[in-house]
N, C-alpha and C positions, 0 to 999 in steps of 0.2 A: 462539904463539897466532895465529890464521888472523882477516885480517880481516873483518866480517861485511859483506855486500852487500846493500844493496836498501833501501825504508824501513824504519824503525823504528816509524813509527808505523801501517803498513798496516794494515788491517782494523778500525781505533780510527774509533770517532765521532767528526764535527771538534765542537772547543767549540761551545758557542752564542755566536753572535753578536749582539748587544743592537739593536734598529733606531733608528737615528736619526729626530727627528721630520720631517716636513714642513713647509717653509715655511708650509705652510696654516694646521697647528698649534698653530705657532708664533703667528701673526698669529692664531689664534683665542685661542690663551690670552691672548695679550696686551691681547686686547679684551674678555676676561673674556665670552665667546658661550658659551650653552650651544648645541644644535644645533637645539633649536625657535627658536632665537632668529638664526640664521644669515642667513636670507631678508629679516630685517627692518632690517637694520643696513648703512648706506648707506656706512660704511666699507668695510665688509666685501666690498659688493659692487664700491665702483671700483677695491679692490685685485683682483679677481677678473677685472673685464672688463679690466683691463691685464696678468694673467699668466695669462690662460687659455693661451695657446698656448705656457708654458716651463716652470709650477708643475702640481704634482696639486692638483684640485680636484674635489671629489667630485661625480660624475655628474651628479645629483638635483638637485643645490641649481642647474649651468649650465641643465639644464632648464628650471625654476622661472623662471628670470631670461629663458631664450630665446637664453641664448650659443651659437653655434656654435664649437665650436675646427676649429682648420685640422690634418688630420694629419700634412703634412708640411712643419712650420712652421719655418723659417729666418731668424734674426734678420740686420738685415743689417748689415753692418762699417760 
């Protein structure tokens, strides 16, 4: 019997892969925020003005607040 050569699995759809959440998320659920409630929770917001430039943070809500992020942000050692 001839060995077979190449993938086995070619031409196959890959799994799904499941998405992890965001730290943003995370820290929202944690603070029990629904998303009308985001702008108004002053937690919410000094976690925000201290990881704008390493965490996702949705667009709208840096807006609201007047954060700029920096886009080529480099934490320093």
């Amino acid at each position: 019997m001839t060995r077979r050569r190449g993938n086995p699995n070619w031409g196959r759809a890959m799994p799904f892969i499941s998405a992890i959440p965001t730290q943003f998320e995370i820290l929202v659920k944690h603070l029990r925020l629904s998303p009308k409630n985001y702008s108004s929770s002053p937690e919410l917001k000094r976690w925000c003005e201290a990881n704008r430039n390493r965490c996702y943070i949705p667009e709208w809500l840096l807006e609201q607040w007047g954060f700029d992020v920096e886009p080529y942000y480099a934490e320093s050692e």
